[in-house]
Each structure stands twice: as C-alpha cells, then as structure tokens.
Backbone bond lengths (Angstrom), bond angles and torsions (degrees), N, CA, C in turn:
res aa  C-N    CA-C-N  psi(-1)  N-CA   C-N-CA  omega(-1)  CA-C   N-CA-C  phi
1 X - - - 1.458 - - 1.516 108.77 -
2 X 1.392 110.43 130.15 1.370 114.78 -170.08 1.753 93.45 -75.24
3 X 1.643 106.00 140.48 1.868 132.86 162.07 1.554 110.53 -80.00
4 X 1.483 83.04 118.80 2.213 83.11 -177.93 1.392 71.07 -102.40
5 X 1.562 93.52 161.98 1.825 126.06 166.99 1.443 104.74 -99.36
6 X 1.714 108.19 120.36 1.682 108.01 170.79 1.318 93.50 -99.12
7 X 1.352 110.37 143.23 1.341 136.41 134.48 1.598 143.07 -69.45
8 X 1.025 109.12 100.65 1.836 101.30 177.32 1.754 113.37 -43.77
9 X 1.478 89.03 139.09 1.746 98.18 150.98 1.858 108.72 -17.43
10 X 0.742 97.47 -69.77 1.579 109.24 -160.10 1.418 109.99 -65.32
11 X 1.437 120.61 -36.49 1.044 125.61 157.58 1.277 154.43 -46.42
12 X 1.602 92.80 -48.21 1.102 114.76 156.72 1.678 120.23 -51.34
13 X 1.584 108.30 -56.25 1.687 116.54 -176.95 1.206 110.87 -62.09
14 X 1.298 106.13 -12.78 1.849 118.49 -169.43 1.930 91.90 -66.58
15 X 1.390 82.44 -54.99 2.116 93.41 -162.43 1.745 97.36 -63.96
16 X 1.106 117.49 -41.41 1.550 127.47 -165.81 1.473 100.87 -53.16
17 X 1.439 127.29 -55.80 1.446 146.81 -172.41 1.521 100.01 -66.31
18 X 1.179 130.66 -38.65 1.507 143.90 -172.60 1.482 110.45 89.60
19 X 1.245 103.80 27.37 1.990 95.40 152.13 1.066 109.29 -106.66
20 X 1.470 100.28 147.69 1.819 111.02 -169.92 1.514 108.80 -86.22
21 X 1.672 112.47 112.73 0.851 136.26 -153.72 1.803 92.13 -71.35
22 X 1.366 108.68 -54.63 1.640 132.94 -177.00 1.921 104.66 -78.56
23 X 0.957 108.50 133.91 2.234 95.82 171.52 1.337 86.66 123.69
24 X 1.085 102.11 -154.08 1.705 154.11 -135.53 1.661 93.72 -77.42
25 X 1.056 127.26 147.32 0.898 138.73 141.54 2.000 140.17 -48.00
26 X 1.154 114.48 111.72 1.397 106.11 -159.07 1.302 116.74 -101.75
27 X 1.819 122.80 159.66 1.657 119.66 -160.48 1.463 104.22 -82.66
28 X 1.151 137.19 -169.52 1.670 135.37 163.66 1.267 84.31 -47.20
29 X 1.165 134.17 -87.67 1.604 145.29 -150.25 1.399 129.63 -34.15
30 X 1.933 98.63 -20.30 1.404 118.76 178.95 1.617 97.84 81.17
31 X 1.157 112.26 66.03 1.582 117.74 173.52 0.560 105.06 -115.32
32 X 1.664 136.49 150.28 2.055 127.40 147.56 1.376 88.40 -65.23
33 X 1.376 121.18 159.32 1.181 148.89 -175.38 1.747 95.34 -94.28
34 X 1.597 115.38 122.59 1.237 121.50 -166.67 1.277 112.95 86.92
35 X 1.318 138.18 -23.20 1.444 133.25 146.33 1.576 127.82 -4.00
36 X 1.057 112.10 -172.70 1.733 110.21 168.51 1.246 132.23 -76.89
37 X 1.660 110.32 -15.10 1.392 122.57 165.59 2.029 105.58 -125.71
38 X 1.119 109.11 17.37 1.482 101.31 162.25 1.247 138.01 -98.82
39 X 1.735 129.72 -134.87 1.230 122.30 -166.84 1.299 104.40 -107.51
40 X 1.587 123.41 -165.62 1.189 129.98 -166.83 1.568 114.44 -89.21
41 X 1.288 136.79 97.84 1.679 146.33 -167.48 1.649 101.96 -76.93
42 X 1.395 83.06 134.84 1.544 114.08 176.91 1.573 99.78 -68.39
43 X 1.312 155.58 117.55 1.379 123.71 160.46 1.228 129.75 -131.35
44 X 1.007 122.79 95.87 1.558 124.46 -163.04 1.275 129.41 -87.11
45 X 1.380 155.17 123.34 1.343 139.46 -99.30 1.754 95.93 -167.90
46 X 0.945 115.49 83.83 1.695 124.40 -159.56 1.553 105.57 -91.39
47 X 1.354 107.96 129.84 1.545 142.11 -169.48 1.697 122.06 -107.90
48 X 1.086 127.55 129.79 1.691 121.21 -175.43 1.412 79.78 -91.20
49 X 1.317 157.92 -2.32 1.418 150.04 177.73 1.314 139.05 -158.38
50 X 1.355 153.66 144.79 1.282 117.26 -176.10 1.966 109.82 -71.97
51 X 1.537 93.68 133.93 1.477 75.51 169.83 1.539 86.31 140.80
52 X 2.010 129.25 -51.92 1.117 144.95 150.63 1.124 128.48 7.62
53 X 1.538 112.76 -68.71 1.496 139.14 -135.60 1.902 81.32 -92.07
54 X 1.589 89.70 -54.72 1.757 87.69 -162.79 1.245 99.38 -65.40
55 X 1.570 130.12 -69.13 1.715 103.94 -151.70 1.229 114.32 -81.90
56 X 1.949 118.46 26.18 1.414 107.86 161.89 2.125 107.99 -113.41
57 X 0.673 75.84 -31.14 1.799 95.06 178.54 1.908 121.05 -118.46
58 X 1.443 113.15 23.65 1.378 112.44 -151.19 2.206 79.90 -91.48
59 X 0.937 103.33 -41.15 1.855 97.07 -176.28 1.388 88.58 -66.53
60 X 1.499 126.84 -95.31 1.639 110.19 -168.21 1.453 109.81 -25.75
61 X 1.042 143.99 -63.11 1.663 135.55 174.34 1.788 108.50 -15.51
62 X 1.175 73.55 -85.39 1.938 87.47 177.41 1.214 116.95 -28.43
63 X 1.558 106.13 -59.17 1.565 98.74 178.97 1.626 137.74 -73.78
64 X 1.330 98.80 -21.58 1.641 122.86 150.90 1.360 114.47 -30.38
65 X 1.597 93.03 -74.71 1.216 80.80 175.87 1.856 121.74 -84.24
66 X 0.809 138.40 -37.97 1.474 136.45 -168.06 1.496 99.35 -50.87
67 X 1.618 112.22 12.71 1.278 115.18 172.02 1.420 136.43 -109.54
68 X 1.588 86.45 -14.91 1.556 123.61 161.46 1.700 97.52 100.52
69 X 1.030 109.36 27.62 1.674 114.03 157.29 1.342 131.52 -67.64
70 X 1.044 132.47 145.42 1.732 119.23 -170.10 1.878 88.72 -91.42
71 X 1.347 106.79 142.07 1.828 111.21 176.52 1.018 100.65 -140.84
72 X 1.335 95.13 133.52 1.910 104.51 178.84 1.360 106.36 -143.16
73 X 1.580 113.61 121.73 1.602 123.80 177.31 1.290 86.58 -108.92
74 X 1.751 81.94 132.13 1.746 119.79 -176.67 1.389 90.78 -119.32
75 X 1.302 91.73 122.32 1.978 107.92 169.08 1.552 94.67 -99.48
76 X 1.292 113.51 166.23 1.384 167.04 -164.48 1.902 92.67 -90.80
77 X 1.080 129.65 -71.04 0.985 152.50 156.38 1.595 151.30 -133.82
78 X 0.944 140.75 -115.81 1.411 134.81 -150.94 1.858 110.46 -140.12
79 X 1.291 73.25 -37.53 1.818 90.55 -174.98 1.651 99.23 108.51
80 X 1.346 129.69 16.95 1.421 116.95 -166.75 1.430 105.50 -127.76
81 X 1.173 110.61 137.28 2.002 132.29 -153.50 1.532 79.28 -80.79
82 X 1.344 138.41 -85.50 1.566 148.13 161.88 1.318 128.74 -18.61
83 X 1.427 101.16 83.38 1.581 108.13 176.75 1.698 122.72 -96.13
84 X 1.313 147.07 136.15 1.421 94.52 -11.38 1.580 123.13 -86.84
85 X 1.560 133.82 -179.05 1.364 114.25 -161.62 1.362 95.02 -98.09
86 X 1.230 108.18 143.50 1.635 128.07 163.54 1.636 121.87 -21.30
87 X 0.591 98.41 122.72 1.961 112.58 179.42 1.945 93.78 -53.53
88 X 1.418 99.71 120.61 1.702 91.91 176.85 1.203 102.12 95.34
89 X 1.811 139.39 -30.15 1.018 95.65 -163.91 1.568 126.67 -102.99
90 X 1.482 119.75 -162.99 1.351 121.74 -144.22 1.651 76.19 -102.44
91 X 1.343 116.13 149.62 1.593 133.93 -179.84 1.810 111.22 -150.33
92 X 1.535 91.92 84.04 1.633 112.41 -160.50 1.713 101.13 -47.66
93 X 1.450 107.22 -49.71 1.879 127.95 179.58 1.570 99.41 -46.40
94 X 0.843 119.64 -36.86 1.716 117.49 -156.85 1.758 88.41 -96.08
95 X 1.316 135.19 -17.53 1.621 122.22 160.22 0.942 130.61 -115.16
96 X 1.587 120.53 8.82 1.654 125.95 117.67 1.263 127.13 -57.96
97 X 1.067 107.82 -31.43 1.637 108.54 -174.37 2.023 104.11 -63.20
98 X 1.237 87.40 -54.15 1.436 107.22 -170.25 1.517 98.55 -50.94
99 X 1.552 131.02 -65.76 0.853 129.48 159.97 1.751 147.56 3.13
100 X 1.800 88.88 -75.97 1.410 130.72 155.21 1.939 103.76 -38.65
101 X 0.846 90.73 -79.52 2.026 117.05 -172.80 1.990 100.63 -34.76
102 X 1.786 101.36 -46.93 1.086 99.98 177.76 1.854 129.18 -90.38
103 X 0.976 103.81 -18.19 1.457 114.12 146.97 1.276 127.50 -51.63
104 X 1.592 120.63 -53.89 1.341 131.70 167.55 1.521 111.06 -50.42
105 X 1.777 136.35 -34.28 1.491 99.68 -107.76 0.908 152.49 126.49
106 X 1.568 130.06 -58.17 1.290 133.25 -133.03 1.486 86.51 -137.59
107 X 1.853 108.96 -155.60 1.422 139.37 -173.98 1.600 107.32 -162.38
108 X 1.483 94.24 137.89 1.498 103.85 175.27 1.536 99.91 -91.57
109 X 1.660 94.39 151.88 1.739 96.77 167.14 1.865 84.80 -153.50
110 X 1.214 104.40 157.53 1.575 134.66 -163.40 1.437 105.47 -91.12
111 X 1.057 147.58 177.46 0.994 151.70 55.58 1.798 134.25 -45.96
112 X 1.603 96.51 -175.65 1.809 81.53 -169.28 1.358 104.10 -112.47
113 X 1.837 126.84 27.84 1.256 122.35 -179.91 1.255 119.50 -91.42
114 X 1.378 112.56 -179.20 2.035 107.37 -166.80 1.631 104.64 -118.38
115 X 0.683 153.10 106.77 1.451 161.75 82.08 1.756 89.21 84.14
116 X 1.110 115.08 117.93 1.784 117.58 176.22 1.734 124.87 70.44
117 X 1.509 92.14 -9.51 1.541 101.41 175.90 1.486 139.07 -150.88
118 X 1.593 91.61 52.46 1.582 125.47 -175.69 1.733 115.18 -40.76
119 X 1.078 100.40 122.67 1.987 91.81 172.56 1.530 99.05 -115.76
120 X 1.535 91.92 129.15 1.793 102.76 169.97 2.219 85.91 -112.04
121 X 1.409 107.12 122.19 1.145 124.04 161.67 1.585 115.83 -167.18
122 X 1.171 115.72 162.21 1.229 123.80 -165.88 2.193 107.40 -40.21
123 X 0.983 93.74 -49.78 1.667 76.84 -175.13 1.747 105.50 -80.49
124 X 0.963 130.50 -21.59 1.465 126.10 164.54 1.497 117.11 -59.19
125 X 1.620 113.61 -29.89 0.943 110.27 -178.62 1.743 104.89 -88.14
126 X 1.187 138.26 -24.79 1.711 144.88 131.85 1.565 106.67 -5.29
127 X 1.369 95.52 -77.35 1.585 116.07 -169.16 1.281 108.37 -45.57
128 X 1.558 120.41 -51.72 1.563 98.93 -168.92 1.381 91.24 -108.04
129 X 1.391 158.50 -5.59 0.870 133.08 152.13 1.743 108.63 -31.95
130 X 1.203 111.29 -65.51 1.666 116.38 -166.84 1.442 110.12 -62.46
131 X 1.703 115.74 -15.53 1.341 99.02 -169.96 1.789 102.04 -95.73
132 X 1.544 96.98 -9.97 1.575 92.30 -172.68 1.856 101.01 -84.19
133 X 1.555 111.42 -36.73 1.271 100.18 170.50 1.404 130.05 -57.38
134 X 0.864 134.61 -20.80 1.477 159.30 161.98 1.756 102.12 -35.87
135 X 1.530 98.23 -68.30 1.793 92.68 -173.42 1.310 102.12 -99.34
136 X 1.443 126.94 36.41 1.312 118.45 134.96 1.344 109.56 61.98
137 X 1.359 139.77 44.96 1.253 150.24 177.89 1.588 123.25 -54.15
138 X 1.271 133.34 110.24 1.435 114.72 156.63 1.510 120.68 -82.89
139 X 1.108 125.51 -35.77 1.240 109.13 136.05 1.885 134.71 -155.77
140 X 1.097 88.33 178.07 1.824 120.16 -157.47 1.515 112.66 -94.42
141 X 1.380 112.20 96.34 1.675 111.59 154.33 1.494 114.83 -109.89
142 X 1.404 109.17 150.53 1.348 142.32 -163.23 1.499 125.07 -135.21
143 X 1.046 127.53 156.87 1.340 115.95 178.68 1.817 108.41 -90.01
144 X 1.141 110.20 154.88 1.214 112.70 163.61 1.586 138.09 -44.87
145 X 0.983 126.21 126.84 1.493 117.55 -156.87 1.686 112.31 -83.42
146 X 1.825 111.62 2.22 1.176 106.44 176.25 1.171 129.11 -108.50
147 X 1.577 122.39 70.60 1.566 119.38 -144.27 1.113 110.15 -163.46
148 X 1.346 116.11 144.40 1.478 149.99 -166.82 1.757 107.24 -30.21
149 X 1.421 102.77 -47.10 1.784 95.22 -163.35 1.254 108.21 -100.63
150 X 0.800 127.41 133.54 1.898 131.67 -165.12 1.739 95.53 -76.49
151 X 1.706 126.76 -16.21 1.208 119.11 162.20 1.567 116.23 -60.33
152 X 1.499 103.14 -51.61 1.560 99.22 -172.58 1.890 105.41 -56.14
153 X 1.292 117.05 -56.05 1.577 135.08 -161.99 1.453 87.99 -49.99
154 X 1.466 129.28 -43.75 1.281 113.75 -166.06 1.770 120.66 -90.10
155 X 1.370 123.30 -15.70 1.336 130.49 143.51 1.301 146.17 -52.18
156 X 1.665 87.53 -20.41 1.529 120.06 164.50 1.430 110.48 -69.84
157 X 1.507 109.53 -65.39 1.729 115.93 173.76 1.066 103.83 -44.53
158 X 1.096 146.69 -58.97 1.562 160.85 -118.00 1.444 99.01 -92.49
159 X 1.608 102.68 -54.89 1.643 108.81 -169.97 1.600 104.67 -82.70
160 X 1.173 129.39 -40.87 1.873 128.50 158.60 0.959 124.59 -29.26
161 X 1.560 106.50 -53.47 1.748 117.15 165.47 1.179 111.43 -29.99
162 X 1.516 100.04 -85.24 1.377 135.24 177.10 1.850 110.69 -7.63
163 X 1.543 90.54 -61.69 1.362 110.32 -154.86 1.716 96.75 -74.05
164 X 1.689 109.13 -47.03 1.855 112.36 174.84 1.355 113.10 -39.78
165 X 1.399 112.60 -66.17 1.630 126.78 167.95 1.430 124.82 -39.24
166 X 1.275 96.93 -28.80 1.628 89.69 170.56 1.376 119.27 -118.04
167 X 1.195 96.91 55.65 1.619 125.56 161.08 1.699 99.86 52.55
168 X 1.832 123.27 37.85 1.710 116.21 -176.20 1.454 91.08 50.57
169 X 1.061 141.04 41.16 1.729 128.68 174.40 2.155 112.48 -80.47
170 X 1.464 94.56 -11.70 1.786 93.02 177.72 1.835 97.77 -128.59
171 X 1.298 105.26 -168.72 1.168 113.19 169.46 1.620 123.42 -76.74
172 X 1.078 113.57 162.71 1.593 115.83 -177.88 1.290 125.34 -149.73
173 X 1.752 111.88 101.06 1.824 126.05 -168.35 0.846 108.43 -116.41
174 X 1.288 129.78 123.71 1.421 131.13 143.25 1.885 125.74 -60.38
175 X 1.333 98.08 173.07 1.402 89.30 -172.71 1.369 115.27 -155.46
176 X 1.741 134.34 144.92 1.419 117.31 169.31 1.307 131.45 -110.41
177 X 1.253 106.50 162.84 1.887 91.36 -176.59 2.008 75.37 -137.16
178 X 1.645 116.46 169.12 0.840 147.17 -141.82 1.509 97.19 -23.29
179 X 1.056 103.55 102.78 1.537 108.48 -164.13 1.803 105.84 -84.65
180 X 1.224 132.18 123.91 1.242 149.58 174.08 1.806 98.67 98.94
181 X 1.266 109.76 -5.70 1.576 95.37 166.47 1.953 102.45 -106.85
182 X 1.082 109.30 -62.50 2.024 111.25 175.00 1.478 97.34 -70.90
183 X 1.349 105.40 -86.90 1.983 108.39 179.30 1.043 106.12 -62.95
184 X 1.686 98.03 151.47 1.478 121.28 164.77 1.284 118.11 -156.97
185 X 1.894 122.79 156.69 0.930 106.72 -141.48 1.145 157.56 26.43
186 X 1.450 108.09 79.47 1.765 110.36 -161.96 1.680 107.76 -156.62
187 X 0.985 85.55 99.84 1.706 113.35 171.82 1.200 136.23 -62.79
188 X 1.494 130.66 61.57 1.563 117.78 -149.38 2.084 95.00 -69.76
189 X 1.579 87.56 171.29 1.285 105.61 -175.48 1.596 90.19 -130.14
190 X 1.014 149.36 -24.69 1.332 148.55 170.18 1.314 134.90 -128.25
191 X 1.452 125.64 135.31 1.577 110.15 -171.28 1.697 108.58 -139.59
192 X 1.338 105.83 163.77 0.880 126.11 -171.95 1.966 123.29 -110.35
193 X 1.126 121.50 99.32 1.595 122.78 157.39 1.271 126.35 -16.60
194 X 1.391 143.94 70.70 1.099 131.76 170.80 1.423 115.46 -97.52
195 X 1.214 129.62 36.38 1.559 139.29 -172.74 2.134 97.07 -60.09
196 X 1.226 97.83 -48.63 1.209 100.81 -154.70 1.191 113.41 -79.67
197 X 1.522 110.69 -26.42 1.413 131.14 -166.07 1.801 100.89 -91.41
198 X 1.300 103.00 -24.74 1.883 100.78 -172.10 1.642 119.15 -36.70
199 X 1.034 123.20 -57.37 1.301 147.58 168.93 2.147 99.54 -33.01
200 X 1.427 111.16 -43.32 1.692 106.85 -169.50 1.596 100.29 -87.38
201 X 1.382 114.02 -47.46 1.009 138.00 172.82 1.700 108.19 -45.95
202 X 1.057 118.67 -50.42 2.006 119.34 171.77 1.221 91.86 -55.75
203 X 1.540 119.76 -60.17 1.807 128.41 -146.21 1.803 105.08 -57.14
204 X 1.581 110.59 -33.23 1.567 142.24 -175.77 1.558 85.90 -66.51
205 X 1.279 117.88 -75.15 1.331 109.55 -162.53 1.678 126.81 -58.49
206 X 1.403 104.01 -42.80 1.043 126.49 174.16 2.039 121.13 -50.40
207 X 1.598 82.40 -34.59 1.858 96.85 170.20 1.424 102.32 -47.08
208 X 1.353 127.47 -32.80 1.311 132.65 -139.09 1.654 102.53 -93.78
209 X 1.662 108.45 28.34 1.630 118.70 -163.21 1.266 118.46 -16.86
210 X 1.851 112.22 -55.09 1.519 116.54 -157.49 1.897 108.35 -96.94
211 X 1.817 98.50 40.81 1.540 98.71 -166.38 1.838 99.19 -132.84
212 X 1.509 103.23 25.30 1.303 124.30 -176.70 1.771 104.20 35.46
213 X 1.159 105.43 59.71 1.141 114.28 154.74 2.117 138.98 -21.66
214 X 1.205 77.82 -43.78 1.326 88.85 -169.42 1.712 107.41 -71.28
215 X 1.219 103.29 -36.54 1.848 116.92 175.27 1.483 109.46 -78.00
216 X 1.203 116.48 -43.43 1.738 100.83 171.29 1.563 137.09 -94.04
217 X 2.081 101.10 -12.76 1.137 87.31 158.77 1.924 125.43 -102.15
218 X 1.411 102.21 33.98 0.986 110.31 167.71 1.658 122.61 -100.39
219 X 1.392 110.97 -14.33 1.368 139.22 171.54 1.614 92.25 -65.27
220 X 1.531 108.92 -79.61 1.503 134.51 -163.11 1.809 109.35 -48.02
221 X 1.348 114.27 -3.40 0.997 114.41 -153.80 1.849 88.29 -117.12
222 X 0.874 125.13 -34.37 1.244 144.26 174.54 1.551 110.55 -62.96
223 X 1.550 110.86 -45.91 1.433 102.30 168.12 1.276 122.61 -90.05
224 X 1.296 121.32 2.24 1.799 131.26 -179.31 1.639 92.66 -82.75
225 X 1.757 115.62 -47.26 1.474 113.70 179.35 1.384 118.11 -63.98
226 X 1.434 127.92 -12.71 1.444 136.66 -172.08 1.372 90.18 -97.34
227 X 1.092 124.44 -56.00 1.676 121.81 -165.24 1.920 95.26 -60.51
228 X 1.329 111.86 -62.85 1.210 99.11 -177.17 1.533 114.62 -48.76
229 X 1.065 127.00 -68.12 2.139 108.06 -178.27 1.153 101.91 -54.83
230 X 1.175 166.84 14.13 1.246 155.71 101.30 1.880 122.30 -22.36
231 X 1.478 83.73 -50.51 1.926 84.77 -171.69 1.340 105.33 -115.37
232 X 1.065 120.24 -2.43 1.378 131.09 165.58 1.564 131.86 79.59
233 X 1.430 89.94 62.18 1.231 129.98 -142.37 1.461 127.13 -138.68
234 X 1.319 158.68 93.02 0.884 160.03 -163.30 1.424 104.73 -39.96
235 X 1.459 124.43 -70.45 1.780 115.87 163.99 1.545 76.62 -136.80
236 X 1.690 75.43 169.95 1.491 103.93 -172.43 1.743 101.29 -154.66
237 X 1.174 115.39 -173.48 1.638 144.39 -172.05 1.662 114.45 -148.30
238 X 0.862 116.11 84.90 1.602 138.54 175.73 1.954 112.47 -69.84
239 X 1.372 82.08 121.25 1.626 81.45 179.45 2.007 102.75 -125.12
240 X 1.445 102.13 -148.52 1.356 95.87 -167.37 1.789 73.27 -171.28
241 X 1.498 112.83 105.14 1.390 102.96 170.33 1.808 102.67 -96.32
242 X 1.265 120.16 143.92 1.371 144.11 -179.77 2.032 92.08 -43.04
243 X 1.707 105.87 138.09 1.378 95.34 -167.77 1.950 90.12 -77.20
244 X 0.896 136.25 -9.15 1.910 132.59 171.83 1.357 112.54 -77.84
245 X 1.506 118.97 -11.37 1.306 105.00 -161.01 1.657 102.99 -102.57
246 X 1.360 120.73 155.80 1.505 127.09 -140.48 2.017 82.25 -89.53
247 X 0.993 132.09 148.43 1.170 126.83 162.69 1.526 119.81 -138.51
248 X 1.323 140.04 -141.90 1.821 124.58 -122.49 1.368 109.14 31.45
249 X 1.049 100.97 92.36 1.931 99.44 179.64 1.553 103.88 -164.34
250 X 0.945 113.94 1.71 1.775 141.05 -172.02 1.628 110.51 -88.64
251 X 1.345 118.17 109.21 1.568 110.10 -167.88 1.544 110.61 -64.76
C-alpha cells in the first residue's frame, strides 16, 4: 500500500508563504542559511563520471564558488573500465578532473565505482550514503534520473537515497547534460546565469581532453543557449529542484 506524506496546518502555510517548511535550517530572519544574505554552503554536485558535474553544472560551479562557497564534484568514479585499478597505475580522468575542479573553484572527490558498471544495491547505497554524509552538504545536485547511461541513472538513485535518509536535511537539484541525447524529459523549474562564467566553464570542460570535447561541448552549449531564451538570459544552466527540497540556495 502506497505511504502519502501529511503535512501539518502549519506546514502547509509554511510552503504557501515560501519558507521551506521541509530542508535547511533557517536564520531569525527566516533565511536558508547560504541564501543571499547567509553563510558559506557546502555544495556538492554529483557526477556518473568525471566530466558530468562540469558540462551540466560547471557555470553554477564557478559561481558558487566565486562566492566563496566550498564546491565539491563527486564522481561516480575514476574514469577507469578496470575495477579495482592496478596498484601504480596512471588514471588520465582523475588529472583532468583535478584540473577541471581547479579552474572551476572547486575539489574532486571519488567514489569507489567503475566506469560502465555502476551497482545501485543495498551496500552501495551504505557507501555513498556515508561518503556523502561525510562532506556535510547543504546542498545536492544530481543528474536526472531519465537518461541514457545507466552511470548517470544510478548516481541519481544513489544521491535520492542519500538525500531520503537524511531526513530532506539539504537541498535537492537535479540536473542536465546533453539534453535529448543523455537526458530526457526534463523540465527545469529554476535557472542559473552563467553568461559570465561561460568562458571557465568551456576551459573546465575542455580539461576533459580524452572526452572528445569538442562534440559534447558543442552539444552542451546549445542547451545553455536554449535554457538561456527561456530565462532570459544569454546562457544559462537549468535545474529542477525536488518539489520537498528547501530552496533559495541557487547562486
């Protein structure tokens, strides 16, 4: 038997008014914390690969941080087909990544999955539960759960989990990357300005040399120009925050 979620009276008026009744913790003032007049947000920005984070979230990144936010893109894995990888060896993805991270901003951090052969099961779902609690997130982007690579779909599960289990306690975005070729069907409800940032955001992707760059961020670039005449915006980054998850949290 399907579990509906009640809401209190109060709850309800909470969401109606636009404070997030569910999330984050709020200032006297009734702020999310990290807001436009709050503190400094944890935000961690989850990838089925290195390479992910940037050409779907690589401008919001930037501006995150150029805000003095701590940002950390968490891959899925390594970039390596061979699990586990050889003692010694060379893992080209993991110094692009690094690369990428420092262009943005940000910091790479791993997970321990393999490249084409993601497991969502009960102890995987352990694993990153604990690794996402660890950096203490206020909030959480993810890829969209309707999409081509069973890496992205399963980082998606992974990070939902994540986010159920911890009682909706941060924010919660989805996100697209070559949208109608990986994503599909996906409707943002919120977007993001990256006019200024486009230029760091290419340089991010572009780190990503041996990920033929030139073909996907020429795709990726096409939907930043669609999202922008949409939001009215030269380019932009379109998300879809979860309707429970607490939001102003959007740089």
């Amino acid at each position: 038997m399907a579990r509906t979620n009640l809401f209190s009276r109060r709850q309800w008026l909470a969401g109606a008014a636009g404070i997030p009744a569910l999330g984050l913790r709020q200032n006297a003032a009734g702020q999310v914390p990290g807001g436009p007049a709050g503190r400094k947000l944890r935000v961690v920005i989850t990838g089925g690969h290195p390479g992910d984070p940037e050409y779907g979230c690589g401008g919001t990144a930037a501006r995150y941080a150029d805000l003095g936010h701590d940002v950390v893109l968490l891959y899925l894995n390594r970039g390596e087909k061979a699990c586990p990888t050889p003692e010694g060896a060379s893992l080209p993805r993991v110094a692009e990544a690094t690369k990428a991270c420092a262009i943005l901003g940000a910091r790479p951090v791993f997970a321990a999955q393999c490249d084409g052969h993601a497991v969502v099961d009960g102890s995987h779902y352990d694993e990153f539960r604990a690794l996402l609690r660890n950096l203490n997130p206020d909030v959480v982007f993810t890829h969209w759960p309707v999409d081509g690579h069973a890496d992205h779909r399963a980082i998606s599960l992974l990070a939902y989990d994540a986010w159920l289990k911890a009682k909706k306690s941060f924010g919660f975005y989805y996100y697209e990357v070559s949208d109608g070729e990986d994503t599909l069907m996906f409707t943002p409800n919120e977007y993001v300005d990256i006019g200024a940032v486009e230029a760091r955001k290419r340089a991010a992707c572009y780190a990503h040399a041996s990920q033929a760059p030139d073909r996907f961020y020429a795709l990726q670039s096409q939907v930043a120009r669609f999202r922008g005449v949409e939001s009215g915006h030269a380019q932009a980054e379109a998300f879809i925050r979860h309707a429970q998850s607490a939001g102003n949290l959007l740089p």
